[in-house]
N, C-alpha and C positions, 0 to 999 in steps of 0.2 A: 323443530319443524318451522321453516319459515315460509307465512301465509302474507301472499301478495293481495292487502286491501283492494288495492287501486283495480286491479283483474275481477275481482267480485263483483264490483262499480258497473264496473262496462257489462258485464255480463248479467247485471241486471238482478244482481243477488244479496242479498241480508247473511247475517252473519246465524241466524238460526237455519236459513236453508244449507249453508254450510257444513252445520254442525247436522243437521238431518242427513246429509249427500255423505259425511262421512260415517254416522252412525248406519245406514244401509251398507255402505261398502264394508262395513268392521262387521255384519250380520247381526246387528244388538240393538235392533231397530225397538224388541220389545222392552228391552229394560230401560230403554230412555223414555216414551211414548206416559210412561207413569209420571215423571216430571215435568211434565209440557202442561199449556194450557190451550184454549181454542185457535190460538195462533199455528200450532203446529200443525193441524190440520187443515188449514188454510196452506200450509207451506209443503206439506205432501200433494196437494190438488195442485199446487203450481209448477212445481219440480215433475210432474206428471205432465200437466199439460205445455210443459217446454220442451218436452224429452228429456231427459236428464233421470227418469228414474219409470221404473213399470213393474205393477202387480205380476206375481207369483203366478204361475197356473192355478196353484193348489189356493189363493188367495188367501194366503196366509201369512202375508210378508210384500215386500218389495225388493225388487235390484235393479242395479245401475245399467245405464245404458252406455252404446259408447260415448256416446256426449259428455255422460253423467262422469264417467272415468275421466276421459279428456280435462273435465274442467279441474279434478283433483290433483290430476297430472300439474296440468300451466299450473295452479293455485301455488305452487311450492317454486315456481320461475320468479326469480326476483326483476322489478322493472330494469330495462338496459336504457341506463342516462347518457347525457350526452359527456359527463365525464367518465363512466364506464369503457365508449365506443373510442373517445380519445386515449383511455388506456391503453387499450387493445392494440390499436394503432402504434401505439409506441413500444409496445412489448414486438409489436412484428415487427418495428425499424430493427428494435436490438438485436434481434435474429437476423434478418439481412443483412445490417452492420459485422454479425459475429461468420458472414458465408454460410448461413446457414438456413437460406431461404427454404429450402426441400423439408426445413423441421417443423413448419407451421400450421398443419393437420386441418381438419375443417371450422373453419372461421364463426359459421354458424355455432357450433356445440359450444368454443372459445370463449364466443361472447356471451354464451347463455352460463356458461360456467364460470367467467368473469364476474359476471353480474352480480350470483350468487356468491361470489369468493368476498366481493366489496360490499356484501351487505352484512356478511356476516364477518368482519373484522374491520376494526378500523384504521388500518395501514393507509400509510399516506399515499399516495401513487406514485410521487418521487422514491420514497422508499422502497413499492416494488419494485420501480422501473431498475434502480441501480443495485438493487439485489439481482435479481435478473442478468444485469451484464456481470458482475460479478462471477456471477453460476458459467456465465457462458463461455467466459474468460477461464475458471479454472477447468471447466470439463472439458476434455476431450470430444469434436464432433459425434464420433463415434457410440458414447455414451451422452451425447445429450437428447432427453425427451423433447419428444415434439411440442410444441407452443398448446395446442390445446389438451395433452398428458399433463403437461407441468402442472397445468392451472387446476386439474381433478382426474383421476386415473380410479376408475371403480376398482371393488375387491374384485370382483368376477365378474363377465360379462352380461348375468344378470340383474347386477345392482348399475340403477339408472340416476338415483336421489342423488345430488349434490351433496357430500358430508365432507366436513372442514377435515377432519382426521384422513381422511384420504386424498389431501391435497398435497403434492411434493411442493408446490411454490408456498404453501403455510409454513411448513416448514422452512424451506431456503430464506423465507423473508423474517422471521422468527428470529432463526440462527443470524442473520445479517446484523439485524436489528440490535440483537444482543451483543454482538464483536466491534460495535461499531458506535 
């Protein structure tokens, strides 16, 4: 799981309201509550009074709000640098270069799957850049994924999480890397 510091930062959060936002979202608010000390109760009154989390009817528990979700969500979004965005950029030349503008799917998810792709390996950009023309050069139009598939293609349309195993360019830059 990769947890984005710098997004906690701005949003005004410690690494304990964290761990509280996700022990509510797991429902096991009670089995951690016995490890904590005065802190954590300070840290439930806060995540309350931000929104991000609200008592039970039966007042017997807590659950997240949609704030509280959302922040869980972005928390796993890795920062987009200014060398991620000139990736991206070059990955879409290579695609226009290869006549293949129509393959470059939505830019937004790309970059946000980019992101994640570069934090979690550390391939060069050259490297994937010309893995990339490579791939483009041997597939056939017809079979080549779109620019934002390549970079992460869920198992099913309800897995959203960024996972390396389900990246075709981990792999294409992998096998590259290794022939070359």
């Amino acid at each position: 799981m990769y947890i984005n510091f710098e997004y906690l930062n701005k949003q005004e959060l410690d690494y304990t309201d964290f761990i509280i936002l996700v022990a509510v979202n797991q429902k096991d608010l009670s089995s951690f509550i016995h490890h904590c000390d005065e802190s954590f109760d300070e840290g439930l009154k806060c995540l309350g009074e931000k929104g991000y989390i609200e008592r039970l009817k039966s007042k017997e528990g807590y659950k997240l709000t949609k704030q509280g979700r959302k922040i869980l969500r972005e928390v796993e979004v890795a920062n987009i640098s200014d060398e991620v965005n000139s990736l991206l950029v070059r990955l879409q030349d290579a695609y226009i270069a290869s006549n293949r503008k129509g393959k470059l799917g939505n830019q937004k998810n790309a970059l946000k799957f980019l992101a994640n792709f570069v934090a979690e390996t550390d391939f060069d950009s050259d490297l994937i850049v010309a893995a990339v023309e490579q791939y483009l050069d041997d597939t056939p139009e017809m079979y080549t994924s779109m620019l934002e598939k390549l970079i992460f293609k869920p198992a099913n349309h309800y897995s959203s999480k960024f996972k390396l195993s389900e990246s075709k360019l981990y792999t294409i830059v992998k096998e590259y890397h290794a022939n070359n």
